[in-house]
C-alpha positions, -999 to +999 in steps of 0.1 A: -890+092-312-917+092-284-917+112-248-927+078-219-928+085-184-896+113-176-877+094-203-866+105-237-867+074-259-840+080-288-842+061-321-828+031-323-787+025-325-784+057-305-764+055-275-766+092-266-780+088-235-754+057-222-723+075-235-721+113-223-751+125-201-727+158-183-701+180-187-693+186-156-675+149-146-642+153-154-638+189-131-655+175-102-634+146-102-603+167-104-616+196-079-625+167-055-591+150-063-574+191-055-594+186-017-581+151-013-618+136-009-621+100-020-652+093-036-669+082-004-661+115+016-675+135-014-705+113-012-705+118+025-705+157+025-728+162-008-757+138+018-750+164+046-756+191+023-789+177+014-783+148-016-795+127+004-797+098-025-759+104-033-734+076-029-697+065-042-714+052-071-736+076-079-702+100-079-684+073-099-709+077-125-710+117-123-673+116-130-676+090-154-701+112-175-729+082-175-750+099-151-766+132-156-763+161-130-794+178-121-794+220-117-799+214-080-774+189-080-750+208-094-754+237-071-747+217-041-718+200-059-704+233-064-710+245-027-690+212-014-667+215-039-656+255-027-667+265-061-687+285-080-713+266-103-704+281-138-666+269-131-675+231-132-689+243-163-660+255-176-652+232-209-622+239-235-639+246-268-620+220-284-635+192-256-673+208-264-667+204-301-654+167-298-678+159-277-703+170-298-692+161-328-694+124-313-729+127-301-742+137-338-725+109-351-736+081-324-700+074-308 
């Protein structure tokens, strides 16, 4: 296991990194779903409030869990969001424990 340039490299048949990189996906999806944004418009306002490189996609993928969420980025997703950072934190124990019971396995 070797450090390159800003990237971990993980040892082979580990798909850690393509399979969960956030917890925070699945509440932003459904706190931007509660404020009735589309994808786009959440784009749209997180660029306004300074994400400049954020896009539909780049949400997509936050809410997919495929694309990790900076601490920056996740203060200003909380600010657009109307909520407090820790809440898009907030995880049931038994979702943290499957999740990372999947991660030491490989899933």
């Amino acid at each position: 296991m070797g450090v390159g340039r800003g990237s971990v490299k993980f040892p082979m048949g580990n798909d850690m990194a393509r399979r969960f990189r956030n917890l925070v996906g699945p509440k932003v999806r459904l706190l931007r779903g509660k404020l009735g944004l589309t994808q786009d418009q959440l784009a749209a306002r997180l660029q306004l409030a300074g994400l400049a490189d954020f896009d539909r996609v780049t949400v997509a993928k936050v809410e997919s869990q495929i694309r990790s969420v900076f601490d920056f980025e996740l203060v200003v997703l909380s600010r657009v969001l109307q909520v407090e950072a820790n809440e898009l934190m907030e995880v049931p124990q038994a979702v943290l424990k499957d999740a990372l019971s999947k991660l030491s396995r490989g899933e």
